[in-house]
C-alpha positions as CSV (number, residue, x, y, z in Angstrom):
1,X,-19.8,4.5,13.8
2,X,-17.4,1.5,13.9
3,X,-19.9,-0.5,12.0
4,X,-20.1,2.3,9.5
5,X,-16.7,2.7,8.8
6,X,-16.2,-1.2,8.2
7,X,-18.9,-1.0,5.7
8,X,-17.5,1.7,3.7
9,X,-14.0,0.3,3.9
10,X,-14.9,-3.5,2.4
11,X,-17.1,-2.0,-0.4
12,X,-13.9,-0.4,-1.8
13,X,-13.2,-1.8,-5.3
14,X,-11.0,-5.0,-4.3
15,X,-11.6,-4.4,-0.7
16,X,-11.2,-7.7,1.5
17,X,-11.3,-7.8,5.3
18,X,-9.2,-10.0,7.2
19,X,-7.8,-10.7,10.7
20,X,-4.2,-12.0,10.3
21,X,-3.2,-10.7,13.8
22,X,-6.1,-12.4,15.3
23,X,-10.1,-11.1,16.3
24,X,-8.3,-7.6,16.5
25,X,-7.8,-5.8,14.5
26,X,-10.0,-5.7,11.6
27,X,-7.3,-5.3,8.7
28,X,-9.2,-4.2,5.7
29,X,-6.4,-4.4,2.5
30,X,-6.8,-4.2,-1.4
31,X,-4.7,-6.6,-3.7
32,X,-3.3,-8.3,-0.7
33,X,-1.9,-4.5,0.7
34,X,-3.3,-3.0,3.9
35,X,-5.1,0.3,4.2
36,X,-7.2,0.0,7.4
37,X,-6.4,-1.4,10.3
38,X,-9.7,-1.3,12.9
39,X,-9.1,-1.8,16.8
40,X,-11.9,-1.8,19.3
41,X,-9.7,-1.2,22.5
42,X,-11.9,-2.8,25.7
43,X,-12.9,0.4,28.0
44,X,-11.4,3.0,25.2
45,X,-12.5,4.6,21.6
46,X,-12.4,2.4,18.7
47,X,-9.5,3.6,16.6
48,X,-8.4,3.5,13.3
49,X,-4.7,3.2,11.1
50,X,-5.1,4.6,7.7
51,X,-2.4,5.0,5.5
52,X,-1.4,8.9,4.9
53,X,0.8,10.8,2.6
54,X,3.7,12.4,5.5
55,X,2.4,16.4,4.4
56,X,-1.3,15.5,4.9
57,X,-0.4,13.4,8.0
58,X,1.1,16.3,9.6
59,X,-1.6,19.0,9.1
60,X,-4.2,16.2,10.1
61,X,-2.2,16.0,13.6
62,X,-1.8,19.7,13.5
63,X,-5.1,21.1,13.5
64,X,-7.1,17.2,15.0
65,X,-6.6,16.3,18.7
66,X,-8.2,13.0,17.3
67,X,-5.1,12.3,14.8
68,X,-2.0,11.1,15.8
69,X,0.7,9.5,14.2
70,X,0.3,5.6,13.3
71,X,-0.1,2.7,16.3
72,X,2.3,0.2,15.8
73,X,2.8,1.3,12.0
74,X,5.8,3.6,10.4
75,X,4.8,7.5,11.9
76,X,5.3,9.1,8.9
77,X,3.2,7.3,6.8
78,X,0.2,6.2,9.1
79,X,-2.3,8.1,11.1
80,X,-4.6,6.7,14.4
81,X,-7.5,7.6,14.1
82,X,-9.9,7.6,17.6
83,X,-13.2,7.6,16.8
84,X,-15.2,9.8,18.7
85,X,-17.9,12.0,19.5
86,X,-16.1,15.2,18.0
87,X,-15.4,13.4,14.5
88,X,-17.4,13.4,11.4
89,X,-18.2,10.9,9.5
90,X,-17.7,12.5,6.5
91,X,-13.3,13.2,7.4
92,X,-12.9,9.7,8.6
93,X,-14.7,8.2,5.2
94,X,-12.8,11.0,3.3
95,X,-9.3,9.5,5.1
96,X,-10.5,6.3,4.1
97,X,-10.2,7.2,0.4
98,X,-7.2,8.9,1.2
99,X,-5.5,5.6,2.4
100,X,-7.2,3.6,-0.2
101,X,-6.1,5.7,-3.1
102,X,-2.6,5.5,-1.9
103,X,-2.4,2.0,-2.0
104,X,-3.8,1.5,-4.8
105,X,-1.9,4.2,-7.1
106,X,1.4,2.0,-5.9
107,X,-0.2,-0.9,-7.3
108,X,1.5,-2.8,-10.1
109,X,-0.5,-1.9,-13.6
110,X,-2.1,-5.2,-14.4
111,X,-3.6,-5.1,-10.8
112,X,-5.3,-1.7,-11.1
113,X,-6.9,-2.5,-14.7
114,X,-8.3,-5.6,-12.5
115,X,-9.9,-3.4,-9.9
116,X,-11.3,-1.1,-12.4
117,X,-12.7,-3.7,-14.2
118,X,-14.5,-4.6,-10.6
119,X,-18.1,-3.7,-9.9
């Protein structure tokens, strides 16, 4: 499913994937911003940080076992994501848009009329 969720991430109007920290993790950002961060822990679950408004992020960690708040990133506006056999691909894609959506609506205005002008 890693593969999968890369995929859908980088076809993202604007979407580029990069690895500033090194081979991990995959940091998938629009207009220079983060809103994936991909991990592939050795021996564990690949996991995922997607951005998340705080109200959202709390009901995800509420009701998921496989949401908890943000590795390494501020808690209250990130989510880890472990990717597992329990999860559908459908929520994480629909967290994806979530997090991509966020960062985009905080974009300045001559950015956004760019990425809608994308293909």
């Amino acid at each position: 499913m890693k593969n999968k969720i890369i995929e859908y991430c980088i076809k993202k109007k604007g979407a580029t994937k990069e690895y500033p920290f090194g081979f991990d993790p995959i940091v998938i950002k629009v207009a220079g911003k983060m809103f994936a961060l991909i991990f592939e822990d050795k021996g564990q679950n690949p996991y995922i940080n997607l951005k998340c408004d705080p109200l959202i992020a709390d009901n995800l960690r509420e009701q998921h076992d496989y949401v908890s708040p943000g590795y390494h990133m501020n808690k209250k506006h990130w989510n880890t994501i472990t990717i597992g056999s329990t999860l559908l691909e459908s929520d994480v894609f629909a967290m994806i848009d979530h997090s991509y959506d966020l960062v985009v609506q905080k974009l300045p205005k001559r950015l956004k009329a760019s990425l809608s002008e994308m293909k």
